[in-house]
N, C-alpha and C positions, 0 to 999 in steps of 0.2 A: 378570539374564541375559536376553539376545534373542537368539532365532534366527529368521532370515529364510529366505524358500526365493524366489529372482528367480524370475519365470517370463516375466519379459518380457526378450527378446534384445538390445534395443537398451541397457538399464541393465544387464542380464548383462555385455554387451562394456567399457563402460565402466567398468564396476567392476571386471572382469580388467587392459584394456588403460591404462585414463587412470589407477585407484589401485593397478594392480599388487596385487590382493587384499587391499590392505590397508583391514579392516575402520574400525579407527580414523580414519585417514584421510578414509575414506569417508563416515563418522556425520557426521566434523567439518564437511566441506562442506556435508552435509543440514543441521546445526544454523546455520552459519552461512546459509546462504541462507534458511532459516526464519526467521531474527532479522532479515535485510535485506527478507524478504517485508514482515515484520508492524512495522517500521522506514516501508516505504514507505509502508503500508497506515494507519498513522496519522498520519502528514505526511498523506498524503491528504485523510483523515478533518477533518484539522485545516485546511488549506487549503476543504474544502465548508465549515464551521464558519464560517470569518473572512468568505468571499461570502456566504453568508446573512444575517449579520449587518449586513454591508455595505447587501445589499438591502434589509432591512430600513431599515438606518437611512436608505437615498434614499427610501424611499418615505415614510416621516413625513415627511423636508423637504418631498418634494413637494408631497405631501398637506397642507401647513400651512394652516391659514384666513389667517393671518398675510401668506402669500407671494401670495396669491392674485390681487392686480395685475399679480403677473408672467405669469401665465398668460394675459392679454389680449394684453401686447407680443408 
């Protein structure tokens, strides 16, 4: 069991006026936008991941002894 006490007016009105007091309702949209936060937030995570790796792997080619006549032209 939770009991909440709003003390901030702007999510008071909205939980009156946009869920009609309805508690359930109300959880469901926090849980759901919690799950699309931490959704986004590892795509994220995963996209710095993939560029790092990325960088990485240009700076070995670059850096090759191998390649390093290219670096004249």
């Amino acid at each position: 069991m939770l009991s909440l006490t709003i003390e901030d007016k702007n999510i008071e009105n909205i939980f009156l006026k946009e869920f009609h007091s309805n508690k359930k309702e109300f959880f469901s949209f926090i849980q759901s936008s919690f799950n699309k936060l931490k959704n986004n937030e590892t795509t994220e995570n995963e996209n710095i991941d993939f560029i790092n790796l990325q960088i990485t792997s240009m700076d070995t080619t670059w850096d090759n002894d191998a390649d390093k006549a290219w670096n004249d032209l």
